[in-house]
N, C-alpha and C positions, 0 to 999 in steps of 0.2 A: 502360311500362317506364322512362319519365325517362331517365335520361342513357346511356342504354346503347345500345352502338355496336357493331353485325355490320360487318365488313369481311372480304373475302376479302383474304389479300394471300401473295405470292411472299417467296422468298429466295434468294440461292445462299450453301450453306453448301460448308467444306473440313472434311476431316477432324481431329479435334485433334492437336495437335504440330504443323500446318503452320507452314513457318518465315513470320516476319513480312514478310518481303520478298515470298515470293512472294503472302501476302495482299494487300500494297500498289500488287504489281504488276496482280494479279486485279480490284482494287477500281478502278485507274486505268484498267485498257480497259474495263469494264464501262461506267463511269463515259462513257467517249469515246461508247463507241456508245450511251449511253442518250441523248444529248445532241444525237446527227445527228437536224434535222428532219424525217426520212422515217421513222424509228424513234419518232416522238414521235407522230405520226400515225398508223402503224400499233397503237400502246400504244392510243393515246387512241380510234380506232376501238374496241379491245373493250373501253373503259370501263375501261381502265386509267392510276391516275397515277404515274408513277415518283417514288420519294423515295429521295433519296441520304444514305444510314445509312451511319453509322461501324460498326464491328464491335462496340464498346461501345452503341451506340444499339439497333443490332437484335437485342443482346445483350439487352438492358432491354427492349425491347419484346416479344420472346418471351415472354419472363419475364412481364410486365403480361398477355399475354394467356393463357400457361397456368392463370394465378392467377385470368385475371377466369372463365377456363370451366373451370377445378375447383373455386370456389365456386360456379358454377350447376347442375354435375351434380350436388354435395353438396346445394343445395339444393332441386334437382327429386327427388333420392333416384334418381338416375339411375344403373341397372347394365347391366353389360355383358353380355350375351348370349351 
């Protein structure tokens, strides 16, 4: 398959219309506690790595991966049952 990358990966999303502060405030405790070395240990035990995404980034990132796995169901002729 060349350059093609499976990853499972997490998000916390809000609902649309959240006001921008409370995102900001959301993103900066997340942000705290993803950062304590007991919580980076627990992550990394089940083989997880935290990446600290803007809302734009993991905005773009969704995006990249909806696109890359609905050009693979298109091209396996993949339906839904």
């Amino acid at each position: 398959l060349g350059d093609f990358s499976v990853v499972s990966w997490q998000a916390i999303f809000v609902p649309a219309g959240t006001p921008a502060p409370v995102i900001d405030r959301l993103h900066t405790e997340i942000r705290a506690i993803l950062a304590k070395p007991d919580m980076q240990d627990k992550l990394k035990g089940f083989g997880m790595e935290p990446a600290d995404m803007t809302t734009a980034q993991i905005a773009a990132f969704q995006k990249s991966e909806v696109d890359k796995w609905a050009a693979v169901i298109k091209a396996a002729n993949i339906k839904p049952e």
